[in-house]
PyMOL commands that place a pseudoatom at each C-alpha (Angstrom):
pseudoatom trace, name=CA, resn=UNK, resi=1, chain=A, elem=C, hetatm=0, pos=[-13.780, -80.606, -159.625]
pseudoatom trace, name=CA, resn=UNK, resi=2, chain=A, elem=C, hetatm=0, pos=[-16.774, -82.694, -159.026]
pseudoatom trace, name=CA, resn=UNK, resi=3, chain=A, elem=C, hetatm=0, pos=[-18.191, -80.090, -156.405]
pseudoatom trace, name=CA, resn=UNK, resi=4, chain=A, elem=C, hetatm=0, pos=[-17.439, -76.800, -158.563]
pseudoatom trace, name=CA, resn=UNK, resi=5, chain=A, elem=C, hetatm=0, pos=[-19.266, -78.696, -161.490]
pseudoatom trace, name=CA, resn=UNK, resi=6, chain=A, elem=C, hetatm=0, pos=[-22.241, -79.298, -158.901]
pseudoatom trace, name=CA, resn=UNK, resi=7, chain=A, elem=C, hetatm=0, pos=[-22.472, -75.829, -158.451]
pseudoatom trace, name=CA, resn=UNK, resi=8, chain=A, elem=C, hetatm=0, pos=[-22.299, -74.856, -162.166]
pseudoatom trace, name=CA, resn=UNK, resi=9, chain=A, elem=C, hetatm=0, pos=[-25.635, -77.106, -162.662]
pseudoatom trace, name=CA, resn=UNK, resi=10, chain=A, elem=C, hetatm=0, pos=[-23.710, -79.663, -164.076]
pseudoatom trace, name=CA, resn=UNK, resi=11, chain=A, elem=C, hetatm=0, pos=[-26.143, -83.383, -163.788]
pseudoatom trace, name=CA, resn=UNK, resi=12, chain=A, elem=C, hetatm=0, pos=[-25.230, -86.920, -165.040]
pseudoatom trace, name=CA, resn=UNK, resi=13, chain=A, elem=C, hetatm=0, pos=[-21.514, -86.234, -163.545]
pseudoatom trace, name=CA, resn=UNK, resi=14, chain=A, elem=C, hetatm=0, pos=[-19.575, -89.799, -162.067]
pseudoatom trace, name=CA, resn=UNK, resi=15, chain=A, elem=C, hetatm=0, pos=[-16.180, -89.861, -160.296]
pseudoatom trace, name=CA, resn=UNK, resi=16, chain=A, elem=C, hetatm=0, pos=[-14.267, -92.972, -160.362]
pseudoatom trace, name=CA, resn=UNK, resi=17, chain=A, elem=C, hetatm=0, pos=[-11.625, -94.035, -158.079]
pseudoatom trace, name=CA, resn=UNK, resi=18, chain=A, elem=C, hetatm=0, pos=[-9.976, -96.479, -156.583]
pseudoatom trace, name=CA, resn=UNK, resi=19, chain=A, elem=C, hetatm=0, pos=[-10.237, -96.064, -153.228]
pseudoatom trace, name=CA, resn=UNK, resi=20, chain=A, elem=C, hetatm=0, pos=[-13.325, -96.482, -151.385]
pseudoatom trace, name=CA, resn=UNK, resi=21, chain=A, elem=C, hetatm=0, pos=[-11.740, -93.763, -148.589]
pseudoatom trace, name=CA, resn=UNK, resi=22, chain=A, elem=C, hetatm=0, pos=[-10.993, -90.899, -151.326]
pseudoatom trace, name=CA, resn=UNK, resi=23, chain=A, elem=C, hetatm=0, pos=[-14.995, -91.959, -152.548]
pseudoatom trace, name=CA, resn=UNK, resi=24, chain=A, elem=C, hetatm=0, pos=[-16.064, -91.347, -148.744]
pseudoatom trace, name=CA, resn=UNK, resi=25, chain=A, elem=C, hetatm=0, pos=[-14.444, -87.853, -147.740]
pseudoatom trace, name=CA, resn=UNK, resi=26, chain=A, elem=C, hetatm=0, pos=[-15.423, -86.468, -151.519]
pseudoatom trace, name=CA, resn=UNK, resi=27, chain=A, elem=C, hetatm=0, pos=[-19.146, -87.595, -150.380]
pseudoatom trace, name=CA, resn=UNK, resi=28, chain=A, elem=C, hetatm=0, pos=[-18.559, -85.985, -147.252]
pseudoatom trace, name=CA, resn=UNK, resi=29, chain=A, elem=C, hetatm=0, pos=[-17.362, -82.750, -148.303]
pseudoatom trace, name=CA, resn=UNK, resi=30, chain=A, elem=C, hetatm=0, pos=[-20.020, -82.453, -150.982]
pseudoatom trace, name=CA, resn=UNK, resi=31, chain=A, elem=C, hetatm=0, pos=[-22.836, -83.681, -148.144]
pseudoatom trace, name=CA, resn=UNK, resi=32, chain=A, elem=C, hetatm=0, pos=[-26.236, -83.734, -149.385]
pseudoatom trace, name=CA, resn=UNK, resi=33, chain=A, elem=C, hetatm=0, pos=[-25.921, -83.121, -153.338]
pseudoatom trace, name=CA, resn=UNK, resi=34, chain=A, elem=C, hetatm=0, pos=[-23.661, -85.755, -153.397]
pseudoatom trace, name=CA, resn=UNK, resi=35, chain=A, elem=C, hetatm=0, pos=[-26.837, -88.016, -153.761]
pseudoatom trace, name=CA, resn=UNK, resi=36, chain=A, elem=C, hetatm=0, pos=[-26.635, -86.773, -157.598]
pseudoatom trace, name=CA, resn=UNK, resi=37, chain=A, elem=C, hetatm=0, pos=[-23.339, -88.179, -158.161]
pseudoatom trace, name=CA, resn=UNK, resi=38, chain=A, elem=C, hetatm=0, pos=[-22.384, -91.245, -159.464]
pseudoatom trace, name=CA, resn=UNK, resi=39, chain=A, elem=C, hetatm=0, pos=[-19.724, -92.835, -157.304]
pseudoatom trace, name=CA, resn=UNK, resi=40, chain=A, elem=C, hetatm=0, pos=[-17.336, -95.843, -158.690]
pseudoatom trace, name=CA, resn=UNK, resi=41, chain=A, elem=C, hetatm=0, pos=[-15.186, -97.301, -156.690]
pseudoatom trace, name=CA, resn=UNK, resi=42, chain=A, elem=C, hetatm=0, pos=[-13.024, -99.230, -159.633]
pseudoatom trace, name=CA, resn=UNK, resi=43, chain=A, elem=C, hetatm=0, pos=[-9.633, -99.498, -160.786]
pseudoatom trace, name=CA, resn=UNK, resi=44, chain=A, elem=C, hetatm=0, pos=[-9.609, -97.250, -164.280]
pseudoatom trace, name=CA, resn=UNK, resi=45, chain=A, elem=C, hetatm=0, pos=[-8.397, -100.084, -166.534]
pseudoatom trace, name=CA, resn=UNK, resi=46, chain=A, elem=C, hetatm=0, pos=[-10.965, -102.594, -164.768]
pseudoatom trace, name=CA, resn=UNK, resi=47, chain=A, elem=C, hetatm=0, pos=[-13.717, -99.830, -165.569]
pseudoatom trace, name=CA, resn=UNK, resi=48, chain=A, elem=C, hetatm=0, pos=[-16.686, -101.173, -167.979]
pseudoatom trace, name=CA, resn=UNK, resi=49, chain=A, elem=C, hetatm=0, pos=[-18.329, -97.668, -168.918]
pseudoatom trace, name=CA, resn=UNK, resi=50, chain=A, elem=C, hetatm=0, pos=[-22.156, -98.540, -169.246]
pseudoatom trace, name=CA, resn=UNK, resi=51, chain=A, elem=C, hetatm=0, pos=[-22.306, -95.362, -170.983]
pseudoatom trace, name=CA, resn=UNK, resi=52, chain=A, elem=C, hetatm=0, pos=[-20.892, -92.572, -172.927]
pseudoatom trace, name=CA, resn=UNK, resi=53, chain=A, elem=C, hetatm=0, pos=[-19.018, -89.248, -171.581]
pseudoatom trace, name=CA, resn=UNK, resi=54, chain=A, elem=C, hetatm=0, pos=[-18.760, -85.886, -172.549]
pseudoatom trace, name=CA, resn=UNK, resi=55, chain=A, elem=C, hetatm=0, pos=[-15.671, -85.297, -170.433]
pseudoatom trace, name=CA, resn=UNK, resi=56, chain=A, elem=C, hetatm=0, pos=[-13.246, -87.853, -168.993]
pseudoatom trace, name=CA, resn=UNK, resi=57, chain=A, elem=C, hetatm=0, pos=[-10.977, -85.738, -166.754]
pseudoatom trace, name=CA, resn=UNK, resi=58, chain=A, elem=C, hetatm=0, pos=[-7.874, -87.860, -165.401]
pseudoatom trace, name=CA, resn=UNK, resi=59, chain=A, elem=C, hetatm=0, pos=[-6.355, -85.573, -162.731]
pseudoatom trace, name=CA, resn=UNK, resi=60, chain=A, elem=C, hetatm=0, pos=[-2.596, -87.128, -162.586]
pseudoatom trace, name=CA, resn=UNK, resi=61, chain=A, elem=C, hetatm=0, pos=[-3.492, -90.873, -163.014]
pseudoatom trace, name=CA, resn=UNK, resi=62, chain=A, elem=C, hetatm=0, pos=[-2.278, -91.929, -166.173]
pseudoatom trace, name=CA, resn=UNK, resi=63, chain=A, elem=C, hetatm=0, pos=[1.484, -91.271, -165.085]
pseudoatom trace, name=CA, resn=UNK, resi=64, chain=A, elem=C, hetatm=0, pos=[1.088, -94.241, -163.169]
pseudoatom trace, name=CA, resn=UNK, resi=65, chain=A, elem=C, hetatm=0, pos=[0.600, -96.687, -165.839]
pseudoatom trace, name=CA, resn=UNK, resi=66, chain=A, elem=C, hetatm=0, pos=[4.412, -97.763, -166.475]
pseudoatom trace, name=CA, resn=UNK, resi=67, chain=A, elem=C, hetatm=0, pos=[3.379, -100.767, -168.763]
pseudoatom trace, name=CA, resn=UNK, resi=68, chain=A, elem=C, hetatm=0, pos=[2.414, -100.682, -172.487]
pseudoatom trace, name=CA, resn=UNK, resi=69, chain=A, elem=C, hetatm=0, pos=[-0.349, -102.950, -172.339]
pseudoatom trace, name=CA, resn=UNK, resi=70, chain=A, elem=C, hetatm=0, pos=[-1.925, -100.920, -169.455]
pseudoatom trace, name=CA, resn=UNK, resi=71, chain=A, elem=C, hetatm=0, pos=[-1.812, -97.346, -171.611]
pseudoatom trace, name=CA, resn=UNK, resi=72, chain=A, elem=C, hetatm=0, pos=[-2.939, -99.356, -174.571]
pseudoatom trace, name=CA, resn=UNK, resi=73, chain=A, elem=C, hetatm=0, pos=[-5.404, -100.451, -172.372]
pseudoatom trace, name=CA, resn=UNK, resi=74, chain=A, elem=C, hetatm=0, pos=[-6.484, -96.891, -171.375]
pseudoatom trace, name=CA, resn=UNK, resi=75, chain=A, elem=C, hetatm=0, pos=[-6.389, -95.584, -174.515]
pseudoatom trace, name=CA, resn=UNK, resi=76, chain=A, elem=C, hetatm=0, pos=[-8.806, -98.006, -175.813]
pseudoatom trace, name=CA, resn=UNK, resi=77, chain=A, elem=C, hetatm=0, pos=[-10.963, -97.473, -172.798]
pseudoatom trace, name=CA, resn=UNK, resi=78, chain=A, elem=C, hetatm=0, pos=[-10.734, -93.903, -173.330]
pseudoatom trace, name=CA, resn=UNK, resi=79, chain=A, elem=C, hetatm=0, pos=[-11.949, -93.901, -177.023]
pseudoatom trace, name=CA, resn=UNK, resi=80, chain=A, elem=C, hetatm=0, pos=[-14.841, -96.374, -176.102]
pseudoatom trace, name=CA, resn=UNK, resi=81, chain=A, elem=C, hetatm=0, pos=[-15.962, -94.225, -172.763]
pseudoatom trace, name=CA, resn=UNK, resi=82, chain=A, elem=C, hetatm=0, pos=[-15.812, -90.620, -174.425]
pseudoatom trace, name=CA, resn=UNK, resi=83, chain=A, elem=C, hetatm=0, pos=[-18.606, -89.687, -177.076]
pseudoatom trace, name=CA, resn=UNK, resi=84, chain=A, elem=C, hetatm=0, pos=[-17.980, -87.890, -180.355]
pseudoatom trace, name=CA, resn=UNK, resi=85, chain=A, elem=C, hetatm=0, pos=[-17.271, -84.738, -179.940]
pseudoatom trace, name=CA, resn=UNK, resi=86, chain=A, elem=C, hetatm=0, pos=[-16.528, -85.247, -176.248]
pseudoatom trace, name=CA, resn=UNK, resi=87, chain=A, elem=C, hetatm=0, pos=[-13.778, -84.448, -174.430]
pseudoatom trace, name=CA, resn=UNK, resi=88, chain=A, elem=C, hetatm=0, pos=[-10.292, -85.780, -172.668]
pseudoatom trace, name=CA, resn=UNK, resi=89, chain=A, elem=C, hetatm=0, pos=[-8.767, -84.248, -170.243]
pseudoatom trace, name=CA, resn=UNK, resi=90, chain=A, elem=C, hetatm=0, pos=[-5.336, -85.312, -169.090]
pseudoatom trace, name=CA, resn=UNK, resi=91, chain=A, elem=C, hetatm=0, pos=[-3.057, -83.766, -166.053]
pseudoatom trace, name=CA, resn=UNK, resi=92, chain=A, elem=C, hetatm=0, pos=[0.376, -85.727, -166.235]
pseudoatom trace, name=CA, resn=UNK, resi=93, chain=A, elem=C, hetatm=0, pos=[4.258, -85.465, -164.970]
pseudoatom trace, name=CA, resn=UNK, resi=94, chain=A, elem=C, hetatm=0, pos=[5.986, -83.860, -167.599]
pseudoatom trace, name=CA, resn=UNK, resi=95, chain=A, elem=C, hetatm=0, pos=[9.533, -84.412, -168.892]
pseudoatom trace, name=CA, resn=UNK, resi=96, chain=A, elem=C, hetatm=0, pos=[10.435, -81.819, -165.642]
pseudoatom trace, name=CA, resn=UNK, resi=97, chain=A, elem=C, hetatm=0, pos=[8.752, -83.786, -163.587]
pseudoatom trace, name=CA, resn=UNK, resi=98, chain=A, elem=C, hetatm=0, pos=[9.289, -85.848, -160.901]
pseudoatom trace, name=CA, resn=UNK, resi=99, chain=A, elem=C, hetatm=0, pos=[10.197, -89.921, -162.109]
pseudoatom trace, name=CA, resn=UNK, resi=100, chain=A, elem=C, hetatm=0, pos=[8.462, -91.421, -158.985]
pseudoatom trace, name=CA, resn=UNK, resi=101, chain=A, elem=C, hetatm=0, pos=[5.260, -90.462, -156.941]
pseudoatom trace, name=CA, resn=UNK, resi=102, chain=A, elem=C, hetatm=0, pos=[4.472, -91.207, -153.767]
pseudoatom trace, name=CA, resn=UNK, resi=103, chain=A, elem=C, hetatm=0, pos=[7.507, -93.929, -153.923]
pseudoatom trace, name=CA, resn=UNK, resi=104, chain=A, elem=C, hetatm=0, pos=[5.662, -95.373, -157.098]
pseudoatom trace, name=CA, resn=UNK, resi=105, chain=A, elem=C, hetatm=0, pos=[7.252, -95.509, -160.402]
pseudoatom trace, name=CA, resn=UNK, resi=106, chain=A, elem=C, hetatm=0, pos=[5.690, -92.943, -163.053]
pseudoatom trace, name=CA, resn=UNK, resi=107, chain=A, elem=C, hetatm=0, pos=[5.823, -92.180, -167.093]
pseudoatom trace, name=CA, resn=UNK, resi=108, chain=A, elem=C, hetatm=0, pos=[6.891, -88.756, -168.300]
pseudoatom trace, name=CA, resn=UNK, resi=109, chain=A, elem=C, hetatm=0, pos=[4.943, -87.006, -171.096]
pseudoatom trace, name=CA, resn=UNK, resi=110, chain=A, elem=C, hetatm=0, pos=[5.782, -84.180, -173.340]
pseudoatom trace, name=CA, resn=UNK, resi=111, chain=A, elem=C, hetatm=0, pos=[2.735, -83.008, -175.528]
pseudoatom trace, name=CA, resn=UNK, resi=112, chain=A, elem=C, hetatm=0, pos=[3.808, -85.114, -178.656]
pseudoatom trace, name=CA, resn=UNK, resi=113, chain=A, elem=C, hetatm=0, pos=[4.145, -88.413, -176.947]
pseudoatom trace, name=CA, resn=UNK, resi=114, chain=A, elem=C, hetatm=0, pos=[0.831, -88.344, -175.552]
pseudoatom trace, name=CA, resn=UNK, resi=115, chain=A, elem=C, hetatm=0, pos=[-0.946, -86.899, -178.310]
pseudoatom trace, name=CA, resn=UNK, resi=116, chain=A, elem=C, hetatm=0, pos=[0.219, -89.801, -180.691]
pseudoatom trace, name=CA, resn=UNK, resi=117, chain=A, elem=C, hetatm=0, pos=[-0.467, -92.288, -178.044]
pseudoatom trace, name=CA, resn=UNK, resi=118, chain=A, elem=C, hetatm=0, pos=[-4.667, -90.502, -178.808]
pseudoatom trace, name=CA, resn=UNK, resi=119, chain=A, elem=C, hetatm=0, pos=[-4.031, -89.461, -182.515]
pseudoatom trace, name=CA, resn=UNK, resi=120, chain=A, elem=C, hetatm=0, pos=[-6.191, -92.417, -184.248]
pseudoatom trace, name=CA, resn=UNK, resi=121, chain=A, elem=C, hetatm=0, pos=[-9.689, -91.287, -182.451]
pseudoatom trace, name=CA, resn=UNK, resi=122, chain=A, elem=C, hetatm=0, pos=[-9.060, -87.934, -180.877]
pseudoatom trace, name=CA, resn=UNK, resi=123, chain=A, elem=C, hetatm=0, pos=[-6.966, -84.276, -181.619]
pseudoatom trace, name=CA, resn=UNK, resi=124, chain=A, elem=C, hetatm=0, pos=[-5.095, -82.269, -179.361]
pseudoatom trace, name=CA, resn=UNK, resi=125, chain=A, elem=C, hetatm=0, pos=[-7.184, -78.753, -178.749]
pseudoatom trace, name=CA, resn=UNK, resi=126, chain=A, elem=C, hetatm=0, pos=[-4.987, -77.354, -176.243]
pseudoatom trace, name=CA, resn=UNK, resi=127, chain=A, elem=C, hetatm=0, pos=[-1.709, -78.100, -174.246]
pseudoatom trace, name=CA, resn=UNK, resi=128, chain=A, elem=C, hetatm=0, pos=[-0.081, -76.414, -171.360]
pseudoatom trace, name=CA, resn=UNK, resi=129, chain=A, elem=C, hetatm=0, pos=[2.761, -76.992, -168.901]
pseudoatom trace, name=CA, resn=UNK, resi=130, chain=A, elem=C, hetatm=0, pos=[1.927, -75.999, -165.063]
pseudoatom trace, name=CA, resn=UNK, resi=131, chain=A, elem=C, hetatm=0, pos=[4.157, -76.076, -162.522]
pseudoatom trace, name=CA, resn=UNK, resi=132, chain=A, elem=C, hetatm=0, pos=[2.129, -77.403, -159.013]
pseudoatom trace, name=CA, resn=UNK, resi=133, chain=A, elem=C, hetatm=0, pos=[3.334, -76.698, -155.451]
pseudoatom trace, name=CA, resn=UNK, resi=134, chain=A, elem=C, hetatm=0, pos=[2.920, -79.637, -153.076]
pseudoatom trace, name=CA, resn=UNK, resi=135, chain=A, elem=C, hetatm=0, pos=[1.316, -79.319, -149.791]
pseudoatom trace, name=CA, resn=UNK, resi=136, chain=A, elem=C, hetatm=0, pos=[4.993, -79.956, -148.831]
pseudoatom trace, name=CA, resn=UNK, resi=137, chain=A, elem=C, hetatm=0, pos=[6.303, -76.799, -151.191]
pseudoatom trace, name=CA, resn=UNK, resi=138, chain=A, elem=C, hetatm=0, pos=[8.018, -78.728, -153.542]
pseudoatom trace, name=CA, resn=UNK, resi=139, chain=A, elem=C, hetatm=0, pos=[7.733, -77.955, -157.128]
pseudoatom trace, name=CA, resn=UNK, resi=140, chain=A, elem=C, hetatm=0, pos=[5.753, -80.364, -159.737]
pseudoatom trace, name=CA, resn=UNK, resi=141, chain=A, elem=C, hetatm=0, pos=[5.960, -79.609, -163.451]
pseudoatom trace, name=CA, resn=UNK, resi=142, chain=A, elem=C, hetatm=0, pos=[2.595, -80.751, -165.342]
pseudoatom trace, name=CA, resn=UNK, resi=143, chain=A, elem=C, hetatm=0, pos=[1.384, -81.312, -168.627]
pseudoatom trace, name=CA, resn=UNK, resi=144, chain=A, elem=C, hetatm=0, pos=[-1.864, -80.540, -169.212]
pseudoatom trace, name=CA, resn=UNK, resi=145, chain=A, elem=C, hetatm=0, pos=[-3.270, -81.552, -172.824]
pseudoatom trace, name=CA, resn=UNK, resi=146, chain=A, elem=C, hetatm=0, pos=[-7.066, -81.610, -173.997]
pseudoatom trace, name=CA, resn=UNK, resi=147, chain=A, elem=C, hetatm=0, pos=[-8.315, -83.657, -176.842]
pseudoatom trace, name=CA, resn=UNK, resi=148, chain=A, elem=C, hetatm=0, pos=[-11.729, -83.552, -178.523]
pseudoatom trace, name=CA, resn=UNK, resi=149, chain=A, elem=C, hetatm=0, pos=[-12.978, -87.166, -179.948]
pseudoatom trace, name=CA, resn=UNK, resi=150, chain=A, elem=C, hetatm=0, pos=[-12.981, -87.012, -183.775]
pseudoatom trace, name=CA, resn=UNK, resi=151, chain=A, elem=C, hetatm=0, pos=[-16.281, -87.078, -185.409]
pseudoatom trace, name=CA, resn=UNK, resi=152, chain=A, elem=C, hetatm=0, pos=[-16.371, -89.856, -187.828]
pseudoatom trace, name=CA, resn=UNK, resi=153, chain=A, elem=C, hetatm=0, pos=[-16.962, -88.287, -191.410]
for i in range(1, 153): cmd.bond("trace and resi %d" % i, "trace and resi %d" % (i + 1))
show_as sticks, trace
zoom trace
């Protein structure tokens, strides 16, 4: 995502992960404009934003917190990070899922649990299910849900 918003003239863009490796072959691929990016190597519920985003995308990270305290954690992280008005982005297992990933443990999602896990500080603007094909050609099911930060009145 981070190279097709480079070439859309998209600035101020950071991509967090935690592992340094991922970090180096994104750099790589993206070569010389990847100078403009910031890169954090962190992980997400360690993350102290310095500043505020426009757009948090999470591309199929947040299945992996199992533990209440670590969504709560994320949520809270989530409504601090993102300005008002900004966006959330979320690409999770659904309920037709898989229940594991990459021999890890994962949470299912349907679009009403995870929009009342956001509902105090954000709305849901758009859902969709989306079935993914693994490099190994088996099927995924995804939920895709964006949520705009409420504005406070």
């Amino acid at each position: 995502m981070v190279d097709f918003l480079l070439e859309k003239g998209f600035t101020q863009l950071s991509v967090l992960d935690i592992s340094s490796g991922a970090l180096q072959r994104a750099k790589h691929r993206i070569g010389v404009r990847s100078d403009e990016v910031c890169w954090i190597e962190s992980d997400v519920l360690a993350f102290n934003p310095s500043e505020g985003y426009k757009l948090w995308h999470d591309r199929a990270a947040f299945h992996f917190l199992t533990d209440p305290q670590e969504v709560h954690r994320y949520v809270q992280l989530a409504t601090k990070a993102i300005l008002p008005g900004g966006y959330l982005l979320i690409a999770t297992f659904s309920k037709k899922g898989p229940l594991r990933c990459s021999g890890i443990d994962i949470t299912q999602y349907d679009e009403r649990e995870l929009s009342l896990l956001f509902e105090t500080d954000f709305e849901l603007v758009r859902s969709s299910y989306i079935d993914h094909t693994t490099p190994f050609g088996t099927m995924q099911n995804f939920l895709f849900c964006i949520f705009m930060k409420k504005i406070a009145a």
